[in-house]
N, C-alpha and C positions, 0 to 999 in steps of 0.2 A: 457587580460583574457586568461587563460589557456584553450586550446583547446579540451585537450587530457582526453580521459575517465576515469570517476572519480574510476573505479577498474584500473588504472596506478597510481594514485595520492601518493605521497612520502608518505604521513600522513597514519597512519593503520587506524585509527580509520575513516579517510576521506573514505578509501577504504571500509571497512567496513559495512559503514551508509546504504548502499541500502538494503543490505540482512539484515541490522536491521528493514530498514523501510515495508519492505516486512512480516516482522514475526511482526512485528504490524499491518501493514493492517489485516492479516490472522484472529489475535487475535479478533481483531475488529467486524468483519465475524463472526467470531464462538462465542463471546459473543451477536452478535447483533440475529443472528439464535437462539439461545438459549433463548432470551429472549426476543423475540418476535418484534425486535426495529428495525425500519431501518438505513442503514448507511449512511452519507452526504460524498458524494464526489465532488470535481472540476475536469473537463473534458474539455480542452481546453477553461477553462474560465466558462463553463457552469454547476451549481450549479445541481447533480443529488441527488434523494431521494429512494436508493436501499433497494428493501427487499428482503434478500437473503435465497435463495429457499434451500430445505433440503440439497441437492447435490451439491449445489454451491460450487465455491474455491474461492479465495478472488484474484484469479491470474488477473494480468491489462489484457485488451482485447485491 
């Protein structure tokens, strides 16, 4: 198993996938605020049911 941080990884698109998967959480966020819906996340294992407040950001805590 490769050790080394996945923004080092040879592949672009490997490098890349974070700050993709970041502007899909965001997306997620700001459609789920807009439409009144909460969002299902996993947090070390533990299945959470967020509703995100007007001022929220979708950034991990």
């Amino acid at each position: 198993m490769n050790k080394l941080p996945i923004d080092q990884a040879r592949d672009r698109d490997l490098r890349l996938s974070q700050v993709a998967l970041q502007r899909a959480a965001q997306r997620a966020h700001d459609v789920a605020r807009a439409t009144g819906t909460m969002v299902v996340v996993s947090r070390d294992g533990v299945i959470e049911h967020l509703k995100p407040e007007a001022g929220e950001d979708a950034s991990p805590k």
